[in-house]
N, C-alpha and C positions, 0 to 999 in steps of 0.2 A: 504494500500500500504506500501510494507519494505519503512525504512527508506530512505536504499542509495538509491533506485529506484524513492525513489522521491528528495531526494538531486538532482541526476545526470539532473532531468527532472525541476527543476532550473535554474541547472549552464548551460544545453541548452538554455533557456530560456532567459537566460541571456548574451550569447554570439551567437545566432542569431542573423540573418541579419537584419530582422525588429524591434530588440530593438539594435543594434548597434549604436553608434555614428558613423558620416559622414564619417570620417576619414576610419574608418572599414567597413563599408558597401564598399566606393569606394576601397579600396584596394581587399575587396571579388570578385565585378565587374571584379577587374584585374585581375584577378587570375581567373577567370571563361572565358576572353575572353581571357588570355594568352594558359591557355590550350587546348582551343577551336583551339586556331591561332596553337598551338604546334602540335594537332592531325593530322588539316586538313593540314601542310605543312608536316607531315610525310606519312601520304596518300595519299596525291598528288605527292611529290618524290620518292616515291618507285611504285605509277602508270605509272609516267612518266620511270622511269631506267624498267620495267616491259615491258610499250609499246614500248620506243625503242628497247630492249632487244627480243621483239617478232617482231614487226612488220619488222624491216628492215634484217633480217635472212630469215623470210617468203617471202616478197619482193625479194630479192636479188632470191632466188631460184627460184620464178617465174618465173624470166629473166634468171637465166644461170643453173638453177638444182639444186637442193640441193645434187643429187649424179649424177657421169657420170660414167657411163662403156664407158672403153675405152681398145685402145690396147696398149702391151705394145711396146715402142719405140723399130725400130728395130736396132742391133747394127752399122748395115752399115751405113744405111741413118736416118738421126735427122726427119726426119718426119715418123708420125705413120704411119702403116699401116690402111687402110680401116678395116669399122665393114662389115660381111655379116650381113643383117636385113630383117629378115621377120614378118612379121604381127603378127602371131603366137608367135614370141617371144617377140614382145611389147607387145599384150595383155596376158601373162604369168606372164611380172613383174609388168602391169599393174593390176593384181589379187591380189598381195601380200599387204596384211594390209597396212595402212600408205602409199599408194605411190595412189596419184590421179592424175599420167600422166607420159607420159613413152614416148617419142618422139627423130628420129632420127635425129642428126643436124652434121652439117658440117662447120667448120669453115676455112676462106682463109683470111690473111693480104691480101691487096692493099692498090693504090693512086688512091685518090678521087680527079676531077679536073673539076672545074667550070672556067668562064670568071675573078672571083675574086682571084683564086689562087688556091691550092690542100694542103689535107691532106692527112695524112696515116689513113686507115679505117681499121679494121675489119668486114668483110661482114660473116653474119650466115645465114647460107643456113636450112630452115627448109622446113617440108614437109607438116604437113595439118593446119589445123583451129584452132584446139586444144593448139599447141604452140603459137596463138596470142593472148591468153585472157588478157596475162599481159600490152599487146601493146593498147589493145580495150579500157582499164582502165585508161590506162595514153598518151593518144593520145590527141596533141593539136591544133590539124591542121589536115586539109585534111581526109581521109578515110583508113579502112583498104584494103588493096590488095584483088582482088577476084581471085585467083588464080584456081578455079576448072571451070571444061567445056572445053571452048576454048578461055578463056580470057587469056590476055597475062602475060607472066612472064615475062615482064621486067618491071615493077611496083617494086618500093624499098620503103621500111619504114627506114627513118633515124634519126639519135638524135638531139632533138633542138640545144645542141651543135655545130655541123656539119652546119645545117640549119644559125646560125647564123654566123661562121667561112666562110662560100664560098660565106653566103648573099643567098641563093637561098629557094626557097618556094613550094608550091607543084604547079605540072606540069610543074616543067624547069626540064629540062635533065641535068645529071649526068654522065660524061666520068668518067669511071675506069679500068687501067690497074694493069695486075698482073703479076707478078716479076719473067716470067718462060722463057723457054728456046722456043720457043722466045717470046719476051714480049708481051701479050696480051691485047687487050681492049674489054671492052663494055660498051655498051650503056645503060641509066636506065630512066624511068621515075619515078619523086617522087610521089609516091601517100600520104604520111603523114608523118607526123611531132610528135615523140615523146618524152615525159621526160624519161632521161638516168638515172637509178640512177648507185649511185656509180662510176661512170667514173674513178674516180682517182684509184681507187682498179683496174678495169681492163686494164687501165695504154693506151687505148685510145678509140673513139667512136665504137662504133658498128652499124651498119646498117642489117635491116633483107630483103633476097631475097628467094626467091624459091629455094629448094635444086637441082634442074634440074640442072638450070645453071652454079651451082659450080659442081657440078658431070660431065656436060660434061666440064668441062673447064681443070680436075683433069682427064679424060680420065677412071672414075669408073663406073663400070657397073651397071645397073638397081640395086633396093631392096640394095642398098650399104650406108654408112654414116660412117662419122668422128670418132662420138659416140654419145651414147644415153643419152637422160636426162632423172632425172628422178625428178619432182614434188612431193614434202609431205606437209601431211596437217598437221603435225608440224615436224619442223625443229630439236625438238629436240629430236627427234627417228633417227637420220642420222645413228649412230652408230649404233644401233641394227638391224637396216631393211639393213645392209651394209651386217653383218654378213653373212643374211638372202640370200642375193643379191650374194656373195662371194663363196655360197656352188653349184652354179647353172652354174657358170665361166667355161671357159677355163683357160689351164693355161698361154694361149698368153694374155690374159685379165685382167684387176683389174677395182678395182670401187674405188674412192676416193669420200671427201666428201667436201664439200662448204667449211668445215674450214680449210681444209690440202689446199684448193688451192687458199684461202683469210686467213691467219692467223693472221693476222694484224688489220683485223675488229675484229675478234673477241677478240680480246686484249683488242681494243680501248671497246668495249661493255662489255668485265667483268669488266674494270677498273671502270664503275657505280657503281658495287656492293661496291665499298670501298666510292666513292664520298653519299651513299645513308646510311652508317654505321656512317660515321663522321655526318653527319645532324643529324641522330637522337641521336649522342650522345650530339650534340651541344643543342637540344632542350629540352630532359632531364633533362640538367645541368640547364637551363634556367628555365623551367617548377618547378626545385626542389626549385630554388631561390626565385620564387612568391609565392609558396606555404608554404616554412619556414618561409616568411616576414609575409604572412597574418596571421599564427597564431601566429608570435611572437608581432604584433601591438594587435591583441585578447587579449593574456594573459597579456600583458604591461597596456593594455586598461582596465582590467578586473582585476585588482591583491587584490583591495579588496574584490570582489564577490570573487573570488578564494580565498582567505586567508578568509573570513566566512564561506564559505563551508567544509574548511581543518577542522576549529575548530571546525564546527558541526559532524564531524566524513566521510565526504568524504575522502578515499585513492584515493594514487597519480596513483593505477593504471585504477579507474573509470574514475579520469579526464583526462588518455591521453585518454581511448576509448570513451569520451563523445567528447576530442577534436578531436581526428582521425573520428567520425563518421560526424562532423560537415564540414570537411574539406573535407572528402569521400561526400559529397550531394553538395560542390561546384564542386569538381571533375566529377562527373557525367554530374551538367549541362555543366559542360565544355568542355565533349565527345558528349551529345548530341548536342550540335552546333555546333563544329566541323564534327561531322558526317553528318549533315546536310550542314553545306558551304561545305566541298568536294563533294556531292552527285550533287550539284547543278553546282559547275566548273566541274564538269566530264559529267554531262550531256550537258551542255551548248559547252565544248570542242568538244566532241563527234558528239553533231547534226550539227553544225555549223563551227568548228576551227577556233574559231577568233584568236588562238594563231601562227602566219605564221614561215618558217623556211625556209631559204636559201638553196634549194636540194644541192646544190653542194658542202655544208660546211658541212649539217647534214643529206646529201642523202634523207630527208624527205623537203617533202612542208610544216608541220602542226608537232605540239608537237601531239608526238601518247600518249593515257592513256591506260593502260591496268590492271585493278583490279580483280584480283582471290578472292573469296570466304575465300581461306586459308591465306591469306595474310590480309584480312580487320580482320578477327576475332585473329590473332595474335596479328596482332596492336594492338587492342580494348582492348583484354584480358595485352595484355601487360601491353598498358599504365597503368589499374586499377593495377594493380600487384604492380607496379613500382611506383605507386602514393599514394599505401596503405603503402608499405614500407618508402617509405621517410614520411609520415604522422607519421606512430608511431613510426619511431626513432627521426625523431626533436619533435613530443609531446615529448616522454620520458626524453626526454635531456631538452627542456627549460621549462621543469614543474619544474625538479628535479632544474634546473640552479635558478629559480626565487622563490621556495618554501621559500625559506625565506623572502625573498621579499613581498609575496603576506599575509604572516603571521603578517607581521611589519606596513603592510597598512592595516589590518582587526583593 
């Protein structure tokens, strides 16, 4: 065996963990559970800014669309005009890639008024089964509506908000008037009780009826609506499937997208990406701090083996790759644990959500995680990258800094 090959496989020998003094082995432990805790809170806060980022976009369009074709406002009067809608043409843009629902809805402000007092409502008048999947999901009370056959459409689904404002529950009736010439009312029974999300964005509740009853209430004739929704199966194709949507139009028509008509969420949701940048610079910093300590208590611990090895003919630049390789085998254990406790809170999160979240602060019940493939192996790759570089520049630097030192104690 060369010489230095077997110098080098000394001075490891000699600055491993299991010939360490206490002092050094506990500081390697730290440094092995510091980067473990560094990894998994970086892959767990970029799951979490990922799952909120996905989840409540997704959400949100469930309930109001991710795109509407609508008409455009006429100059006379402040309310749109009516869609004509035929079948044919829902299932046309219900064809197009990326869109898995296409549904016509009708919206009317009213006062909502119970024995306990009245609110201002939004009633969305929808027409089949299709549009209540997102309702069947987050229903917490009562049933959904059977509106096909000859059951009746005066059955409403309204939001636990509402439900708790008037005090009422499902099967008390519901008076609602609406603000026309001359003022009208009807009569509802509640059939369920839902979680609203987002309220404060659509600035008040919404309740869902039959599109019947707003269409004759609005004097529009058969195969007519507000405008169309359309559902995607990610949110974040709204712009290109718009384009798509756009060439198909009238020119009385346009189609806007969930973020032109909530831009405020989507603010509050990219401002994650800077909240999820500072963390892991915060942890980096932290990560490089354990990592310079424990090999600088090594070489301090070590400076006469190091100063015997110099004078037997070891260079300074074997001993930073003997100390960067020693310090890269702590590093590792301390991705694989880390990679293992984030595997385990994300599954645990996932089946169960024991982590709870107030909907009406964070529109969500539950911390959502959402981990992509391209994102775990950036991290991964990252951190190594990032943790080889700070290894051989502080080797470099307190080998060179203590060589004299270690020559004076040999």
């Amino acid at each position: 065996m060369p010489q230095n090959a077997e110098l080098n496989k000394l001075l490891y020998r000699a600055l491993k963990s299991s010939s360490a003094t206490r002092l050094t082995r506990t500081v390697q432990r730290l440094s092995v559970v510091a980067t473990a805790a560094g990894l998994a809170l970086v892959l767990l806060g970029s799951s979490i800014v990922d799952g909120f980022q996905w989840e409540i976009p997704q959400r949100m369009g469930q309930f109001w669309g991710h795109l509407q074709v609508r008409s455009l406002k006429s100059e006379v009067d402040e309310q749109r005009p009516h869609l004509s809608i035929s079948q044919k043409r829902l299932q046309n843009l219900q064809e197009i890639p990326g869109v898995c629902r296409a549904n016509s809805v009708i919206l009317l402000p009213g006062l909502c008024r119970s024995s306990e007092g009245m609110e201002g409502v939004l009633l969305k008048g929808v027409q089949n089964d299709s549009a209540l999947v997102f309702f069947r999901s987050h229903l917490v009370e009562g049933k959904i509506p059977n509106w096909s056959g000859n059951y009746s459409t005066q059955e409403i689904l309204i939001p636990k908000s509402l439900a708790s404002a008037l005090r009422v529950q499902t099967g008390d009736p519901l008076s609602f008037y609406f603000m026309q010439q001359p003022v009208r009312m009807r009569k509802f029974i509640i059939s369920g009780v839902f979680q609203m999300p987002m309220q404060n964005e659509l600035g008040r509740p919404v309740a869902v009826v039959h599109q019947s009853v707003l269409r004759k209430l609005l004097g529009w004739p058969e195969n007519s609506g507000g405008h169309l929704e359309l559902e995607l199966t990610d949110h974040r194709q709204m712009s290109e499937i718009r384009i798509q949507i756009n060439r198909i139009l009238s020119l009385q028509e346009e189609c806007i997208t969930l973020e032109e008509q909530m831009p405020s969420l989507f603010e509050w949701l990219r401002f994650f990406n800077t909240n999820k940048v500072v963390l892991m610079i915060l942890l980096i910093i932290v990560g490089a701090g354990n990592l310079i300590s424990a090999l600088l208590i090594m070489i301090l611990e070590r400076q006469r083996s190091l100063g015997i090895l110099q004078i037997m003919g070891l260079r300074p630049i074997e001993l930073t790759q003997t100390m960067v390789s020693i310090g890269m085998r702590l590093v590792l254990k301390g991705l694989f644990l880390g990679n293992l406790i984030m595997a385990s809170l994300y599954f645990i999160q996932r089946q169960w959500k024991l982590i709870r979240l107030d909907p009406e602060s964070y529109y969500l019940d539950h911390v959502p995680l959402k981990m992509n493939l391209q994102t775990y192996l950036i991290t991964n790759l990252g951190a190594v990258s990032i943790a080889f570089l700070i290894l051989s520049l502080s080797a470099l630097l307190l080998l060179r800094r203590y060589a004299d030192q270690n020559l004076k104690f040999s």
